[in-house]
C-alpha positions in Angstrom: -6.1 8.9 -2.5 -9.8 8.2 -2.1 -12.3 10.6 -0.3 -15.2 8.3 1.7 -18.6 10.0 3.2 -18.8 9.4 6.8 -21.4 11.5 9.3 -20.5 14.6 11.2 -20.6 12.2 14.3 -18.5 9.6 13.0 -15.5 11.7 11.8 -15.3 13.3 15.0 -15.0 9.9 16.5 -12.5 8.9 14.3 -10.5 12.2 14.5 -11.0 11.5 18.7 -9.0 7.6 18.0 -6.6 8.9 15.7 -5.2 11.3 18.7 -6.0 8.7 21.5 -3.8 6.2 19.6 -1.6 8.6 18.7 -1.9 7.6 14.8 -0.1 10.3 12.0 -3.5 10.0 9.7 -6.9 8.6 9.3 -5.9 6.2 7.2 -3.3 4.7 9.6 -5.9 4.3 11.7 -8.4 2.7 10.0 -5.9 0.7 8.3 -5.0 -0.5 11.8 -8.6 -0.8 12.7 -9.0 -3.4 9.9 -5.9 -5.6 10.8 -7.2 -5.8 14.4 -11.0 -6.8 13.2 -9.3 -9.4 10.3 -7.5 -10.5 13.2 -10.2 -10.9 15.7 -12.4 -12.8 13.1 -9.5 -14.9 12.3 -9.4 -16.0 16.2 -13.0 -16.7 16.8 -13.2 -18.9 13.8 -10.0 -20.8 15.1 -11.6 -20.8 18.0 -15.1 -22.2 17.0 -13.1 -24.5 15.0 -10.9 -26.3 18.4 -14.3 -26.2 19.7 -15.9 -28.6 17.1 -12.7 -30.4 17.2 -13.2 -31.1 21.0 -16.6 -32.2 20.3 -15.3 -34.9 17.2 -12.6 -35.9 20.4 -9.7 -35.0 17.7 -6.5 -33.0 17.7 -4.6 -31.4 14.9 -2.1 -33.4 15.0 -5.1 -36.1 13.9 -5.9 -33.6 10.7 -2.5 -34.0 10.0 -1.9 -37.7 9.8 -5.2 -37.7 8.0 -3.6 -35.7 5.3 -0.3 -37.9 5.0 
């Protein structure tokens, strides 16, 4: 186990989610909290990607034959 410092302010927010979401401990909830940003960065990158794909007038299925 690891002890982090937070503020006053943000513990109480945090002790306010892990209720709301119904979470057995702090660290199930952050753990969550990081899965969900990893996954939302994950998304807009795959996102901007398609969109620079679009702009090239390419598909994946193009990368793919490019690599075979």
């Amino acid at each position: 186990m690891t002890t982090i410092a937070v503020s006053q302010k943000t513990k109480k927010e945090l002790l306010k989610l892990k209720i709301k979401e119904n979470k057995k401990s702090l660290d199930e909830l952050i753990s969550e909290m990081t899965l969900t940003y990893k996954k939302k960065k994950f998304l807009e990158a795959s996102e901007k990607f398609r969109k620079k794909l679009d702009e090239k007038d390419l598909k994946l299925e193009d990368l793919n034959e490019a690599c075979h």
